[in-house]
C-alpha positions as CSV (number, residue, x, y, z in Angstrom):
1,X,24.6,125.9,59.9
2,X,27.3,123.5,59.0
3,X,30.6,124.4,59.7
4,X,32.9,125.0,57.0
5,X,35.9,122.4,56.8
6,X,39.2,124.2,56.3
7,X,41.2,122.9,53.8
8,X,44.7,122.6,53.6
9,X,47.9,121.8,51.5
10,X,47.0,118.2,51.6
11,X,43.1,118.5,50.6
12,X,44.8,120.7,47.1
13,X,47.7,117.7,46.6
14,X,44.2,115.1,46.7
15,X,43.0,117.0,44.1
16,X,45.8,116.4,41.9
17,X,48.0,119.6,42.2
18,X,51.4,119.6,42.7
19,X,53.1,121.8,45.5
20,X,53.6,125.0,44.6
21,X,54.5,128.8,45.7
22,X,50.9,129.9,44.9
23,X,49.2,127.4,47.8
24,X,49.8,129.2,50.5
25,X,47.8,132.5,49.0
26,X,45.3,129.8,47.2
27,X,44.4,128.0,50.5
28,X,44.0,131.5,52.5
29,X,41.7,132.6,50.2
30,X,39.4,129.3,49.7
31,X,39.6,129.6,53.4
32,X,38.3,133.0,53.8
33,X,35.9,133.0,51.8
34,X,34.5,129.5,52.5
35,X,34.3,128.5,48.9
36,X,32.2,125.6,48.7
37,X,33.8,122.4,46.6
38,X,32.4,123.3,43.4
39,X,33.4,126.7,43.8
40,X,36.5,126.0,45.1
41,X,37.3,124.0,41.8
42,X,36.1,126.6,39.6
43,X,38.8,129.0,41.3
44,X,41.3,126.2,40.6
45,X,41.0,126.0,37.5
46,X,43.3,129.0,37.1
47,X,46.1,126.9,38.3
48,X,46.2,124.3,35.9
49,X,48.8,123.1,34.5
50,X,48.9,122.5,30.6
51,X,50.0,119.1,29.2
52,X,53.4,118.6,30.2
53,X,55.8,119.3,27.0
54,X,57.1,116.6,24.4
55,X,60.3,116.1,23.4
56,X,60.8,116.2,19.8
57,X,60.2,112.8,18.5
58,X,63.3,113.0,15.8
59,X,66.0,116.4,16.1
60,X,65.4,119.0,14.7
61,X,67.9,119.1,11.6
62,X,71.1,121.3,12.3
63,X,74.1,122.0,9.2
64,X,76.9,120.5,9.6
65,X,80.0,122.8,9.1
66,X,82.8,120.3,9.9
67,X,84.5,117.4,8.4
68,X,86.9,115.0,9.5
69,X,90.1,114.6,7.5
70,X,91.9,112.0,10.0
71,X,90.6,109.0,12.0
72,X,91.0,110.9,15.4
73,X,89.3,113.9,14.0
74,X,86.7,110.9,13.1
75,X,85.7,110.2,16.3
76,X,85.6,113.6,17.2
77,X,83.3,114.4,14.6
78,X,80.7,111.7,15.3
79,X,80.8,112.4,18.7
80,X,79.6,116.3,18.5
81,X,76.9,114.8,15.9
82,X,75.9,112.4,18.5
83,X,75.5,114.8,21.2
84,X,73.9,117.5,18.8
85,X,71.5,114.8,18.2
86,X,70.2,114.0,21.3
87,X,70.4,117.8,22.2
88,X,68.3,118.9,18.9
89,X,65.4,117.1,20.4
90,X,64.8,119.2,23.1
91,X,61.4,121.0,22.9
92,X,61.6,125.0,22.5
93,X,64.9,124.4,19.6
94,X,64.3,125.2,16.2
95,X,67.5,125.1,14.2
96,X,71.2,124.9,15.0
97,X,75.0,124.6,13.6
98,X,78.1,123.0,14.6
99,X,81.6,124.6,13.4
100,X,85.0,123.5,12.5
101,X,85.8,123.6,15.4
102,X,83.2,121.8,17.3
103,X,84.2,118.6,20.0
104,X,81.8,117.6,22.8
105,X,82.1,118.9,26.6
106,X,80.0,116.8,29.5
107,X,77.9,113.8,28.2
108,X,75.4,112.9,25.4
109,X,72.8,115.8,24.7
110,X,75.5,118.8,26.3
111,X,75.6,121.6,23.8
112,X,79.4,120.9,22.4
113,X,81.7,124.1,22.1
114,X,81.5,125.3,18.5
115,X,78.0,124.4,18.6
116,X,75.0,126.7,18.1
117,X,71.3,126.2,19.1
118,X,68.1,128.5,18.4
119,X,65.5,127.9,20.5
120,X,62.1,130.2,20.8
121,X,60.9,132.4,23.7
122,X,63.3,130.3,25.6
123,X,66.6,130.9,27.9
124,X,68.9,128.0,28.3
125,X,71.2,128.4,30.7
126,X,72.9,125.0,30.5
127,X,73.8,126.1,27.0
128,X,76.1,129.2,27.8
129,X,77.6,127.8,30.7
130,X,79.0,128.8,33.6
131,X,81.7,130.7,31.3
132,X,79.3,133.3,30.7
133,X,80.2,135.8,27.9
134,X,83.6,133.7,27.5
135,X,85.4,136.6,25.0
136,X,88.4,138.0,22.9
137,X,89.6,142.0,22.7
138,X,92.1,143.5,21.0
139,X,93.7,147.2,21.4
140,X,96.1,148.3,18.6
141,X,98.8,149.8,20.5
142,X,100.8,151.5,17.4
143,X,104.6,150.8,16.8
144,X,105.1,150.2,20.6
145,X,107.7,147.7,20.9
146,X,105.9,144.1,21.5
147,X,108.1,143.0,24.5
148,X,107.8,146.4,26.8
149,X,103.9,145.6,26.0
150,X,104.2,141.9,26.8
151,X,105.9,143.1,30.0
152,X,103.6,145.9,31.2
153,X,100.9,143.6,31.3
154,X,102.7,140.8,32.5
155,X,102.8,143.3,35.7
156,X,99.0,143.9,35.6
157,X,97.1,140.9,34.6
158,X,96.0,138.5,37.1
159,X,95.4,134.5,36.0
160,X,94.9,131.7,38.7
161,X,91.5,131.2,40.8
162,X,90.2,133.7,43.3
163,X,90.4,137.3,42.7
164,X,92.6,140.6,43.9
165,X,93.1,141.6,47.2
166,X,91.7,145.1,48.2
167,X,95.2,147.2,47.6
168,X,95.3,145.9,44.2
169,X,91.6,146.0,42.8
170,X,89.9,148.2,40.5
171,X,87.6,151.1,41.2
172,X,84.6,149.7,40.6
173,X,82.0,151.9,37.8
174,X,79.0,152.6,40.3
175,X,76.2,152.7,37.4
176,X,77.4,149.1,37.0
177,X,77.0,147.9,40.5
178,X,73.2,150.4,40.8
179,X,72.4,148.0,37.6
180,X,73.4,144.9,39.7
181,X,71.6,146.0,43.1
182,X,68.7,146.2,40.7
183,X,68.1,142.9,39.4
184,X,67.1,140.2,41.3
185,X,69.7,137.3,39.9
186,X,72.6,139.5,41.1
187,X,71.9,141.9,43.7
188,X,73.4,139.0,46.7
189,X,76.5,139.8,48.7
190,X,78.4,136.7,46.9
191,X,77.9,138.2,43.6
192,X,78.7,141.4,43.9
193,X,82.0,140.6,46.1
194,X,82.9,138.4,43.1
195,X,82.3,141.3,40.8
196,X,84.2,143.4,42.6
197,X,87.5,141.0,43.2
198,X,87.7,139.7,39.9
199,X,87.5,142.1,37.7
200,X,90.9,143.0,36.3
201,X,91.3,139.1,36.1
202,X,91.2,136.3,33.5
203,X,91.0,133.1,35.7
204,X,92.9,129.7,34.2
205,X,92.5,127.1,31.4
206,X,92.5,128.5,27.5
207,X,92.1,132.1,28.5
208,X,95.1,134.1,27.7
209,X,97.1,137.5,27.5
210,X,98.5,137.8,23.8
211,X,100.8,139.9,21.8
212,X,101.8,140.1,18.2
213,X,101.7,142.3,15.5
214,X,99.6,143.3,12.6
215,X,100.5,141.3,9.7
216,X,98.6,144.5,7.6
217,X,100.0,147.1,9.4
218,X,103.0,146.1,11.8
219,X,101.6,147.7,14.2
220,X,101.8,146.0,17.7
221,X,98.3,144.3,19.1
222,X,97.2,142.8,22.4
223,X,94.4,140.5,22.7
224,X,92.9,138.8,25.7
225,X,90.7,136.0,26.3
226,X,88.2,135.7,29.1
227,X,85.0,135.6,30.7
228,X,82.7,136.8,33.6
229,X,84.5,134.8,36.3
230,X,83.1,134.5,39.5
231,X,80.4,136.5,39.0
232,X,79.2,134.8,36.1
233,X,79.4,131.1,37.5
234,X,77.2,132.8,40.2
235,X,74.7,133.5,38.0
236,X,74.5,130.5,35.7
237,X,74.1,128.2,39.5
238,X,71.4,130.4,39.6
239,X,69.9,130.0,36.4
240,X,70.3,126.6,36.5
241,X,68.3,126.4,39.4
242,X,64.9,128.3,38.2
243,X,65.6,126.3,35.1
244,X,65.1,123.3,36.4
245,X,61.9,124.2,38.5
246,X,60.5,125.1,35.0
247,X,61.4,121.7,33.7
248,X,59.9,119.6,36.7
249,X,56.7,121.9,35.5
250,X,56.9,121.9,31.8
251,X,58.8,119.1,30.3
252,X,60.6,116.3,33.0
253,X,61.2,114.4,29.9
254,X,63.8,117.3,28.9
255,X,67.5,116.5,29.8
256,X,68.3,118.8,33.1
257,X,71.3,120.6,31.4
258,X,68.6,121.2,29.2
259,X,66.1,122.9,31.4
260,X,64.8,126.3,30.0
261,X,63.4,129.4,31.5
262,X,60.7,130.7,29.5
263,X,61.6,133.9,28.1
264,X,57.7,135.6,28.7
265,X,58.0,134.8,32.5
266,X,59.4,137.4,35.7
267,X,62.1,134.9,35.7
268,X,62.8,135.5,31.7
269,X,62.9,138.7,31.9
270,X,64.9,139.0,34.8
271,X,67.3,136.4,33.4
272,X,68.0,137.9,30.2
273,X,68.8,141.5,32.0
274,X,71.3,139.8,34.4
275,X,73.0,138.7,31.4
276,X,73.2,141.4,29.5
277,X,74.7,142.9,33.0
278,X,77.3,140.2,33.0
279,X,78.1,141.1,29.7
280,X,78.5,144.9,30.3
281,X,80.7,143.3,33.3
282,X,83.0,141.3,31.2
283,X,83.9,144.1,28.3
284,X,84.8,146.4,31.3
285,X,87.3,143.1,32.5
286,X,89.0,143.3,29.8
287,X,89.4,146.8,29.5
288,X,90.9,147.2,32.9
289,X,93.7,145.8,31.9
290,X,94.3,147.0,28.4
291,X,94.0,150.1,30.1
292,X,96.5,149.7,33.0
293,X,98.5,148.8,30.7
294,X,98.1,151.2,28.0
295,X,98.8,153.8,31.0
296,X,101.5,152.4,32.3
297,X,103.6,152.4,28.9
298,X,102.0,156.1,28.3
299,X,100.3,154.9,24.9
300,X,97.2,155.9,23.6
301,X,95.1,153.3,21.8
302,X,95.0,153.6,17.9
303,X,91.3,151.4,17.8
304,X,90.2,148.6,19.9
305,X,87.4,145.9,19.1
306,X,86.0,142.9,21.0
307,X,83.3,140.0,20.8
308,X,82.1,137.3,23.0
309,X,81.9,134.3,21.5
310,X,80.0,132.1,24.9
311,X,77.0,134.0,25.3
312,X,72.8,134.1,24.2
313,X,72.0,136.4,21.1
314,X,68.4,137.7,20.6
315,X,66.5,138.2,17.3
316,X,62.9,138.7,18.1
317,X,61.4,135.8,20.0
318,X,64.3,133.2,18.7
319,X,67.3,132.7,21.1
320,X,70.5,132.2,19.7
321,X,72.7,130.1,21.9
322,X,76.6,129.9,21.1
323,X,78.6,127.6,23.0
324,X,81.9,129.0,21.5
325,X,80.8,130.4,18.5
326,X,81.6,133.9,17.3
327,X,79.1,136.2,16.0
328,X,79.1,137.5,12.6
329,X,76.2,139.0,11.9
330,X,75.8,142.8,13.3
331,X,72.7,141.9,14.9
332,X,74.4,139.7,17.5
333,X,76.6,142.8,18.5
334,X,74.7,146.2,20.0
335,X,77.7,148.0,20.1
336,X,79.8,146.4,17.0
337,X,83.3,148.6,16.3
338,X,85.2,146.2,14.1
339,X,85.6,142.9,12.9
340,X,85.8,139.7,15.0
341,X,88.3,137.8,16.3
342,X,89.2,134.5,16.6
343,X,92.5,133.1,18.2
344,X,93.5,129.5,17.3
345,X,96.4,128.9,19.6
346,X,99.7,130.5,21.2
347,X,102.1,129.7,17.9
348,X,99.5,130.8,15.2
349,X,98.1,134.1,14.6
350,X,94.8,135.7,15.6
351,X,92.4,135.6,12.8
352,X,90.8,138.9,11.7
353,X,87.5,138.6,10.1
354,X,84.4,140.2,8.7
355,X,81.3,137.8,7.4
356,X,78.0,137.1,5.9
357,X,75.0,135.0,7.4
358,X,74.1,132.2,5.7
359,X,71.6,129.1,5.9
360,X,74.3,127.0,7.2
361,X,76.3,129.3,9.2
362,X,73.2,131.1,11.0
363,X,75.5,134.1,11.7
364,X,78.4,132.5,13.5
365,X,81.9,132.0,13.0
366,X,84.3,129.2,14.6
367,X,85.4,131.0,18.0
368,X,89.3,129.2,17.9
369,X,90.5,125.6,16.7
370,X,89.4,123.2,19.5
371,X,90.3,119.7,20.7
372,X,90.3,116.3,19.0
373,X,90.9,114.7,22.4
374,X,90.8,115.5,26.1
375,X,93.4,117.2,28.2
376,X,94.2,114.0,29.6
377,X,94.5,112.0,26.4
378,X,96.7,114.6,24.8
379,X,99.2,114.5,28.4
380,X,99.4,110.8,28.0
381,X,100.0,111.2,24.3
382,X,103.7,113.2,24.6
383,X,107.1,112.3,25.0
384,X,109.4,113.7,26.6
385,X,109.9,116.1,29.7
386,X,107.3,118.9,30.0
387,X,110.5,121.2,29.5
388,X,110.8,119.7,26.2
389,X,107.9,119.8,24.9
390,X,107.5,123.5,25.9
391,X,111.1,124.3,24.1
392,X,109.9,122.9,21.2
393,X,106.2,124.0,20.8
394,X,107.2,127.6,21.7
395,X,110.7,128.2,20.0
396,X,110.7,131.8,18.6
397,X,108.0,132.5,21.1
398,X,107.8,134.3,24.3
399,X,105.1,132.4,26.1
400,X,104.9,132.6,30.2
401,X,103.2,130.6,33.0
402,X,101.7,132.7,35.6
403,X,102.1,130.4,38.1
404,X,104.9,129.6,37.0
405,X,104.3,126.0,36.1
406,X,103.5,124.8,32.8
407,X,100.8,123.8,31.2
408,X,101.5,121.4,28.1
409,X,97.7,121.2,28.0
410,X,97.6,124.3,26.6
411,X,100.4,124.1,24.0
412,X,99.7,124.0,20.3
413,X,99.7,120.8,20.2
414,X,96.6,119.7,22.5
415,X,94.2,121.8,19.6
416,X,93.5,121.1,16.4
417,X,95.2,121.7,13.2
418,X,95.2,125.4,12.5
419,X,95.3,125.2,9.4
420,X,92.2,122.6,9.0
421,X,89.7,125.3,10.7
422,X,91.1,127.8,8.6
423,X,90.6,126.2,5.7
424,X,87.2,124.5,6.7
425,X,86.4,128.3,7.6
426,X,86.8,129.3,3.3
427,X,85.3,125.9,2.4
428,X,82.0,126.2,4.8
429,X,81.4,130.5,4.6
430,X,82.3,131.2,7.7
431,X,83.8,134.1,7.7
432,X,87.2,136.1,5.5
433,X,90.0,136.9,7.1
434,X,90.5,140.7,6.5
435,X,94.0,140.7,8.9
436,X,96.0,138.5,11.3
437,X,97.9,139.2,14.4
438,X,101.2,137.0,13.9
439,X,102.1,136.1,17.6
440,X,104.9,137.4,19.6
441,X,104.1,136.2,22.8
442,X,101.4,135.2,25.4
443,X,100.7,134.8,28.9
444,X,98.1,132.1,30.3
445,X,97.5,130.6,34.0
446,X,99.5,127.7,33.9
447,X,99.4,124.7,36.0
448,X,97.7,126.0,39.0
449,X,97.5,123.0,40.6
450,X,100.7,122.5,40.8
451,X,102.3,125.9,41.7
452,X,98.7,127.0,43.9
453,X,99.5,131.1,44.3
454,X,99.4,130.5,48.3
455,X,102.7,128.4,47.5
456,X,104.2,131.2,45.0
457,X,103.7,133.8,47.8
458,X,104.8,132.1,50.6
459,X,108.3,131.6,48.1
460,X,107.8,135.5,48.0
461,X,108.1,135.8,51.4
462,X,110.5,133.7,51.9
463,X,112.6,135.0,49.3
464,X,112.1,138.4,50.7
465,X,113.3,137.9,54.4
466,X,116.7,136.5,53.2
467,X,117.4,139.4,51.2
């Protein structure tokens, strides 16, 4: 009798499969039961691959919900179209939008913030971001007096990288963390640390602490601005990573910050739980500290409403990605208790608004004003000392530093014209403004760089001892 030839990972790569998770089982079993070689390609069959996936051969066609009404804006303007371009030819999308206040992020083909893309039975992970469910929340505090607000939660927030020490962090809700042991993105000892130490935290860059008062009612308002931290960027590294095993598979000609993970796969599934985790992670962020605060003052809230606006919104089998874009229709929001917000910057009020879908708008809203240049362009571009500029940008106001080091990246200045998205906002349908919350002051990280917190507590300490 002759003797059966074993075959091996080798005799399956001949034979014009790639390496895969399912050889190992596929080999054992050709090997046990000594499939002979037509046999053995009739049980391979199953592992097929279909024809790798196209990339559009033109973009899809997205609506345009932004104009230019300056030369820099210009640039800026071609530049998202460019990018949204390249990006709308990517295989699973089927319509998008860009907003007024839409500039590019990361190369050609990078979803730009303010931009929106639907794509079908498809996840895209590279199209949230690593600033996972990136959002704004607001609690009506009554006639409390703005600057005993500003100041209790100057005491309780926490901007600046890393997260709080043990003495100072927040019980943590245990249904939460069963829900994170339970799924297999987030149940790792890195992510679960993270979602313990940051929450009550809001990180650096644009996210902020802000009070002001209702221009409808006078009552006094704190909104913040933040996403899902650590715990998030865990998860999108993740993502990012099955993603682009799915592209290698499915379509290499799609750009890798492009990749997809099929929504009708474990992986999908899985995916889209982990963020709807994250997301039940960053509401509870936030309202740690309008809480603490709240407590601390011995207030009760009068109302309280929040939306993401970084996040992936569901409607059947179409995914609805916003990179900075805030939701309007109801759909987008399971558990919708108000209007939406959207903050332009430190010296202009937070916008209030209610809103209809449309073709054009798909059911989004502009999520703040944006940038016509860089961080770096818009340093180079002012005169003066930083002192300066901060006197001048924030009279009237009181704005703080955490670290105690500012940040003219982040003054009004470095974002668009306020009044440009607001207007653009009437012209396009995106959204009425039902109320605004005219600023009294705000809070943000700073330059962390510059004033690291192992350098402000080591001052502590210092300062401390010679008392």
């Amino acid at each position: 009798m002759k003797e059966q030839i074993q075959i091996t990972g080798h005799t399956l790569i001949e034979l014009g499969f790639k390496p895969k998770k399912w050889f190992k089982d596929a080999i054992i079993y050709i090997n046990e039961n000594q499939l002979q070689h037509n046999e053995m390609l009739t049980y391979l069959e199953q592992f097929k691959l279909d024809p790798e996936i196209e990339l559009h051969s033109t973009p899809v066609a997205f609506a345009i919900n932004i104009k230019a009404e300056n030369e820099v804006e210009e640039k800026n303007v071609g530049d998202v179209i460019k990018t949204m371009e390249t990006l709308m030819k990517t295989p699973t999308l089927v319509n998008g939008s860009i907003m007024p206040d839409a500039c590019p992020t990361g190369g050609n083909g990078v979803i730009p913030v303010g931009g929106v893309a639907v794509a079908k039975n498809a996840i895209h992970p590279g199209m949230h971001s690593a600033d996972i469910c990136c959002s704004v929340m607001l609690t009506d505090f009554g006639n409390a007096n703005p600057q005993e607000v500003l100041d209790a939660a100057h005491s309780i927030t926490h901007f600046g990288p890393g997260g709080r020490d043990r003495d100072t962090q927040f019980r943590f809700p245990m249904d939460l963390l069963a829900e994170i042991e339970a799924n297999k993105f987030l149940n790792d000892q890195k992510c679960i640390s993270a979602a313990r130490s940051h929450l009550g935290t809001q990180g650096d860059g644009n996210h902020f602490l802000f009070i002001g008062t209702s221009k409808k009612t006078g009552n006094t308002m704190m909104v913040t601005h933040h996403g899902s931290r650590g715990f998030g960027a865990n998860l999108y590294k993740k993502g990012m990573k099955v993603a682009e095993q799915f592209r290698q598979e499915l379509s290499p000609q799609t750009l890798k910050h492009n990749a997809w993970i099929p929504f009708d796969t474990e992986e999908g599934q899985n995916y889209w739980e982990a963020l709807q985790i994250v997301r039940k992670w960053t509401k509870k962020n936030h309202e740690c500290i309008h809480d603490a605060t709240l407590e601390k003052l011995g207030i009760e809230k009068e109302n309280r409403y929040w939306n993401e606006h970084n996040f992936v919104f569901k409607d059947g089998d179409l995914f609805y990605h916003a990179k900075g874009a805030t939701p309007l229709d109801k759909k987008f929001m399971p558990d919708i208790t108000g209007p939406r917000l959207i903050p332009l910057n430190m010296s202009e009020p937070v916008l209030i608004v209610e809103g209809k879908t449309t073709e054009s708008n798909l059911g989004f809203a502009p999520h703040g004003a944006g940038r016509n240049v860089s961080r770096t362009q818009h340093r180079k571009s002012k005169k003066g000392t930083i002192k300066e500029i901060f006197d001048e940008e924030t009279k009237g106001l009181d704005v703080r530093f955490f670290s105690e080091a500012i940040d003219i990246t982040e003054l009004p200045s470095a974002y668009k014209n306020a009044e440009t998205v607001r207007n653009q906002m009437t012209e396009f349908g995106l959204g009425e403004v039902i109320d605004e919350v005219m600023p009294f002051g705000c809070i943000m990280a700073g330059n962390v760089g510059k004033n690291p917190p192992w350098r402000r507590r080591k001052k502590n300490r210092n300062n401390e001892n010679s008392k």
